[in-house]
C-alpha positions as a Markdown table, in Angstrom:
| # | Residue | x | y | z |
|---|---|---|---|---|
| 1 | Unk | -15.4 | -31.9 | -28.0 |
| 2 | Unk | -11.9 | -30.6 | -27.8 |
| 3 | Unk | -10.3 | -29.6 | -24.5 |
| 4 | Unk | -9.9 | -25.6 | -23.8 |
| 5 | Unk | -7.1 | -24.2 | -24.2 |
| 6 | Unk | -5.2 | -22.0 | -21.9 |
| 7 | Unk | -2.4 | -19.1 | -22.4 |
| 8 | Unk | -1.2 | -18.0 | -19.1 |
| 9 | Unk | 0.5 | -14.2 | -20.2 |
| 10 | Unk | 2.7 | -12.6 | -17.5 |
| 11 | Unk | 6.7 | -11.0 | -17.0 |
| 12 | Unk | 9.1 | -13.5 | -15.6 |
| 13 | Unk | 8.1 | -13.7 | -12.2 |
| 14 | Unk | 6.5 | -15.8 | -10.1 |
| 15 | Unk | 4.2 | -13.2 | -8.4 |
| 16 | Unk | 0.8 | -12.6 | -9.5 |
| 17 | Unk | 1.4 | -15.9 | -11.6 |
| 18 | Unk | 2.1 | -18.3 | -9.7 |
| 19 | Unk | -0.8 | -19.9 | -7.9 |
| 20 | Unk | -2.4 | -19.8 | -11.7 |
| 21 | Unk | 0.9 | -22.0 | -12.2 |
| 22 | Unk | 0.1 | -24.6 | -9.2 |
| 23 | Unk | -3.4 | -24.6 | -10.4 |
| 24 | Unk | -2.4 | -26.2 | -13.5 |
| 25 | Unk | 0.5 | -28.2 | -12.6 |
| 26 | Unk | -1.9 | -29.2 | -9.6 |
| 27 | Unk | -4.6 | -30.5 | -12.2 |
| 28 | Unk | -2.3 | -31.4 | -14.8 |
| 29 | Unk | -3.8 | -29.4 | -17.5 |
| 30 | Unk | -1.5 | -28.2 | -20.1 |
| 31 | Unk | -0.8 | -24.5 | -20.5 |
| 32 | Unk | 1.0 | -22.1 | -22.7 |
| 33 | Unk | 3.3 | -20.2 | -20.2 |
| 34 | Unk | 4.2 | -16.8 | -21.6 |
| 35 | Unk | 6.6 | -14.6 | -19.9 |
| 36 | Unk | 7.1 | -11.4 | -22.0 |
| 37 | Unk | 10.6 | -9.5 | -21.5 |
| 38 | Unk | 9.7 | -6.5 | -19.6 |
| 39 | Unk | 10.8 | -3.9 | -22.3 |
| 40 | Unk | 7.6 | -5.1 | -24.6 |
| 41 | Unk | 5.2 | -4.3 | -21.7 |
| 42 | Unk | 4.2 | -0.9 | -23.2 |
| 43 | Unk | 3.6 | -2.4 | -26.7 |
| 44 | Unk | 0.9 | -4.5 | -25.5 |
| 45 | Unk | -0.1 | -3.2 | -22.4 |
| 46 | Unk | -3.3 | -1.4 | -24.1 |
| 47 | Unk | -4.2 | -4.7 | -25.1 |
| 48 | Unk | -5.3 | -6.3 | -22.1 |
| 49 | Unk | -8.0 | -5.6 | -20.5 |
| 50 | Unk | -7.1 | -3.6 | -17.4 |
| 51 | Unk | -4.0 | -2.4 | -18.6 |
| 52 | Unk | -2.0 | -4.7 | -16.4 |
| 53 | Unk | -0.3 | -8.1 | -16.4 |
| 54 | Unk | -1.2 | -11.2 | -16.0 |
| 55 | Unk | -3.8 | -12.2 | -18.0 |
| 56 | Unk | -5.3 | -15.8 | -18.7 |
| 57 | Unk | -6.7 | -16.6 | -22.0 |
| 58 | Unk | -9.0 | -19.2 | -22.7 |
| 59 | Unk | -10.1 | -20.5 | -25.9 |
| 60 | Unk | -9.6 | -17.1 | -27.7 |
| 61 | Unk | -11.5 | -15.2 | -24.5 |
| 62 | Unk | -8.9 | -13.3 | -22.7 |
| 63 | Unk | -9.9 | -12.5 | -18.5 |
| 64 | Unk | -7.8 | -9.7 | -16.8 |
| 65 | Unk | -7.4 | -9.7 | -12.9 |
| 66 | Unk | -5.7 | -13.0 | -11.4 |
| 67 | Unk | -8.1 | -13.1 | -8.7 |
| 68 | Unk | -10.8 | -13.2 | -11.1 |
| 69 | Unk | -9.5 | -15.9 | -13.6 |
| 70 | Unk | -7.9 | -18.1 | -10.8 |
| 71 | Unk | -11.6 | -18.4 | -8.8 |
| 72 | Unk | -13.2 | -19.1 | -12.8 |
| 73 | Unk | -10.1 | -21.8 | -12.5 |
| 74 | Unk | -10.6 | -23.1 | -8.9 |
| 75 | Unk | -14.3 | -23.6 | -9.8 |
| 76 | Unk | -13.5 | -25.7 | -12.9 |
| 77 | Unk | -11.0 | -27.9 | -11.6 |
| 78 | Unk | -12.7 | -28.3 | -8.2 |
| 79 | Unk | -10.8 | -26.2 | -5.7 |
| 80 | Unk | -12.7 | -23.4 | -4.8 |
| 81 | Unk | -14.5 | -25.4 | -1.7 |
| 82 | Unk | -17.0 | -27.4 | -1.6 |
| 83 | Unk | -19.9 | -26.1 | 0.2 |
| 84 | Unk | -20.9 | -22.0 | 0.3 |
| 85 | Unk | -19.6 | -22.1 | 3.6 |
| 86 | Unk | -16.3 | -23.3 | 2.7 |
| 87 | Unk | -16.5 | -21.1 | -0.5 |
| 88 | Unk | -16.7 | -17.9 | 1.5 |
| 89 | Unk | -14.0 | -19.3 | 3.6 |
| 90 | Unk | -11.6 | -19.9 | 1.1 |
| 91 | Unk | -12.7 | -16.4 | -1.2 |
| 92 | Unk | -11.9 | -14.5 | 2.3 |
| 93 | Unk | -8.5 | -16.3 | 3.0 |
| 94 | Unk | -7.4 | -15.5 | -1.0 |
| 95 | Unk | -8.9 | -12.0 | -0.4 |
| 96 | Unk | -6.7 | -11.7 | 3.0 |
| 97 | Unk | -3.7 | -12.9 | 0.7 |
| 98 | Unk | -4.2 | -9.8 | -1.6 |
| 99 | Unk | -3.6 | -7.5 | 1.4 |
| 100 | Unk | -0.5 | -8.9 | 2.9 |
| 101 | Unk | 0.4 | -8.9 | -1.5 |
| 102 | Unk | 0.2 | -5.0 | -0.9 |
| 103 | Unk | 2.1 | -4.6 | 2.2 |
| 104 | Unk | 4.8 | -6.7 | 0.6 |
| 105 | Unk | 4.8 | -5.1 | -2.7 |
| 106 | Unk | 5.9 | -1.7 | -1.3 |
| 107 | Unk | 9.5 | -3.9 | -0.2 |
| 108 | Unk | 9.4 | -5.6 | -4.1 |
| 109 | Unk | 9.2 | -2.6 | -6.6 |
| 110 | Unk | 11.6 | -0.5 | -4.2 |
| 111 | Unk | 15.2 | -0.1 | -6.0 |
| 112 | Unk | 16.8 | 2.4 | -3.1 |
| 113 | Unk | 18.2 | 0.1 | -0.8 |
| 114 | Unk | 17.8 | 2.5 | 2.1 |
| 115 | Unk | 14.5 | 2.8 | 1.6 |
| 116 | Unk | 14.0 | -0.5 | 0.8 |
| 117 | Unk | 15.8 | -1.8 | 4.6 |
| 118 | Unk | 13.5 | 1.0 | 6.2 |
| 119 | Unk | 10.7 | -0.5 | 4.4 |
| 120 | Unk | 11.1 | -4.3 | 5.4 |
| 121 | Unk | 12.5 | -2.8 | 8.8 |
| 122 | Unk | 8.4 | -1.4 | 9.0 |
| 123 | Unk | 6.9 | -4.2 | 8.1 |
| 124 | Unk | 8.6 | -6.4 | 10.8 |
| 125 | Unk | 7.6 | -4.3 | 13.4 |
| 126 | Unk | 4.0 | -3.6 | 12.1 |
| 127 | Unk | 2.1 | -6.0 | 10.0 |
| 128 | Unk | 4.2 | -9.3 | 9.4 |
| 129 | Unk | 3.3 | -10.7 | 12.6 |
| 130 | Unk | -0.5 | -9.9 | 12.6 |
| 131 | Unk | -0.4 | -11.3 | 9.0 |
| 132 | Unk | 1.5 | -14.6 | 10.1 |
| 133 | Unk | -1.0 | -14.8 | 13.5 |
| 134 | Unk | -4.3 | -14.7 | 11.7 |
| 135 | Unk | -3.0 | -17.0 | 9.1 |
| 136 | Unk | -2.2 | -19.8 | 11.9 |
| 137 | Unk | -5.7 | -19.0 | 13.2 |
| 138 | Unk | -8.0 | -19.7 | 10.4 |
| 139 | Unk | -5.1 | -22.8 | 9.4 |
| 140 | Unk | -5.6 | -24.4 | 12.5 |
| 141 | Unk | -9.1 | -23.5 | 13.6 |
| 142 | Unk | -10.8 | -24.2 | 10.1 |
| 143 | Unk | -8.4 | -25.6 | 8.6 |
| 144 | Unk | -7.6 | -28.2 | 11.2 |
| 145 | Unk | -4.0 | -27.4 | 10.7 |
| 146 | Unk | -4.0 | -28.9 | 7.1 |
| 147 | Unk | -5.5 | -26.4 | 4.4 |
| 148 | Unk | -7.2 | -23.8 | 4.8 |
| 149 | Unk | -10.8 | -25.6 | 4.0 |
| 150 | Unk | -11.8 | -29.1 | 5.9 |
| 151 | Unk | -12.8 | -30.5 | 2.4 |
| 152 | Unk | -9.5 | -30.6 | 1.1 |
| 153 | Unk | -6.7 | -27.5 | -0.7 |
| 154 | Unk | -8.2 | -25.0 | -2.6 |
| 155 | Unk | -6.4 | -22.4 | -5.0 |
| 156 | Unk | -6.2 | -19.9 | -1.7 |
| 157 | Unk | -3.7 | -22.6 | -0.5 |
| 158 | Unk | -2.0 | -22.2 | -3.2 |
| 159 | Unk | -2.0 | -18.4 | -2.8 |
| 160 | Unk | -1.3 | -18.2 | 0.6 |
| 161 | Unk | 1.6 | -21.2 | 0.0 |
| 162 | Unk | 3.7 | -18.7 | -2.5 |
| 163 | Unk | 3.3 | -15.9 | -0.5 |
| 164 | Unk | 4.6 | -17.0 | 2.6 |
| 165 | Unk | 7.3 | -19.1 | 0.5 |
| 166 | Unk | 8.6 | -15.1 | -1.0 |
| 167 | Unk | 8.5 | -13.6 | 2.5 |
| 168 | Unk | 10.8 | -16.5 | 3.5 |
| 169 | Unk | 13.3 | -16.2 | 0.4 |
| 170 | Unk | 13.8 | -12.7 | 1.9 |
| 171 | Unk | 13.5 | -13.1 | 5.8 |
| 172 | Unk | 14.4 | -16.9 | 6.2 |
| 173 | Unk | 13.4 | -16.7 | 9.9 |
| 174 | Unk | 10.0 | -15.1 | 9.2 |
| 175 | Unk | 8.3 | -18.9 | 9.7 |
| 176 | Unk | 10.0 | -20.1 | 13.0 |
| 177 | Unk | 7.7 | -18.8 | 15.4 |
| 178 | Unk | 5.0 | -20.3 | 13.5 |
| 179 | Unk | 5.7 | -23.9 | 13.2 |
| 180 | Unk | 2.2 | -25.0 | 11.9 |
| 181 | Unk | 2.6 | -22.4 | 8.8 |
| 182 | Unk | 5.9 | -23.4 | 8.2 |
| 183 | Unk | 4.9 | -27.1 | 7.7 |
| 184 | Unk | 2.3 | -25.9 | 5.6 |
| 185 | Unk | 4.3 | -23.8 | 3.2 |
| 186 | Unk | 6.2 | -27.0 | 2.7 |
| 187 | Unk | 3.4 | -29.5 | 2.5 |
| 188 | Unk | 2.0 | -27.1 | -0.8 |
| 189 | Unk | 5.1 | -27.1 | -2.4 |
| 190 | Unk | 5.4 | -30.8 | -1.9 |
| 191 | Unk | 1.5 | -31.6 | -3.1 |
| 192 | Unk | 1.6 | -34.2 | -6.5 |
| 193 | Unk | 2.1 | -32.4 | -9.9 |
| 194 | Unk | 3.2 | -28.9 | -7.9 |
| 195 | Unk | 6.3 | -30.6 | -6.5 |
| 196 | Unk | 7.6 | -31.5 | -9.7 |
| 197 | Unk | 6.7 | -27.9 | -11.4 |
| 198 | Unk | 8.6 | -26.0 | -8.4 |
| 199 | Unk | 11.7 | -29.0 | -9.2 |
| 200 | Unk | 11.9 | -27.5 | -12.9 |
| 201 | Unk | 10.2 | -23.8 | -13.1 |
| 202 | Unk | 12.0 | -21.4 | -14.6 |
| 203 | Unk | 14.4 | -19.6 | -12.4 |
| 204 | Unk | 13.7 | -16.2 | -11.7 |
């Protein structure tokens, strides 16, 4: 029996794509890794299934929604937790993830830089700090410190791991309060396989 194959179909970003990205380079399963020039989005876009980028095809099935595919992933390859406890853990961590995602992206698809200094401006004040406290909770009380499931990392890590990596390309201060996160962002980026894709990613 052959193995799957897998096409990975996103813009050239790291985003929305990327934890899809450490899954593979984690597991070292091979991957077609398409990143379509932004100005063929509308020419395909009715071909997905939500009408939205990325998508993950596998073996001719094609599964919108990264959250979707990347659980279907983590669940394959051993990294969605290993007990239902652990499970629901790591699926509320991820899920946690998508809501600091939204705060952030309201900074990332802003082009008036006015707006876009209010915006960040906002979020210090508001919301980055809560999001950075409860992360360091559920690391270090769950976790113990390490991931964010006793068994071992999980594709939330992964998650979590890029986005707190992007909110320190653009506030490189963000993490220094928060010491045990700050090891942490650096311990995912330095795991086997997922060191040596962030060495030699495409730069974005």
């Amino acid at each position: 029996m052959s193995n799957p194959s897998y096409k990975l179909t996103y813009f050239n970003f790291r985003a929305l794509a990327e934890t899809t990205r450490f899954i593979f380079a984690y597991v070292k399963v091979p991957y077609e890794d398409v990143r379509i020039p932004m100005e063929q989005w509308p020419g395909i876009k009715r071909e997905t299934p939500f009408r939205q980028l990325p998508v993950l095809e596998i073996d001719g099935t094609v599964y919108g929604q990264s959250a979707a595919f990347n659980r279907l992933l983590a669940k394959r390859f051993n990294l969605a937790g290993t007990t239902e406890d652990e499970q629901a853990h790591v699926d509320a961590i991820y899920d946690y993830g998508k809501d600091i995602w939204a705060a952030n992206m309201k900074y990332w698809v802003e082009k008036d830089p006015v707006k876009k200094a209010q915006i960040q401006e906002e979020y210090l004040a508001n919301e980055l700090e809560d999001h950075l406290e409860v992360l360091q909770a559920h690391l270090t009380s769950y976790g113990k410190g390490k991931y964010f499931a006793p068994s071992g990392v999980t594709f939330a890590d992964f998650w979590i791991a890029n986005l707190l990596y992007s909110i320190e390309e653009r506030l490189p201060t963000a993490l220094d309060q928060h010491p045990v996160l700050k090891e942490y962002v650096q311990r995912i980026h330095n795991l086997p396989g997922i060191r040596e894709w962030v060495a030699t990613r495409p730069q974005i």
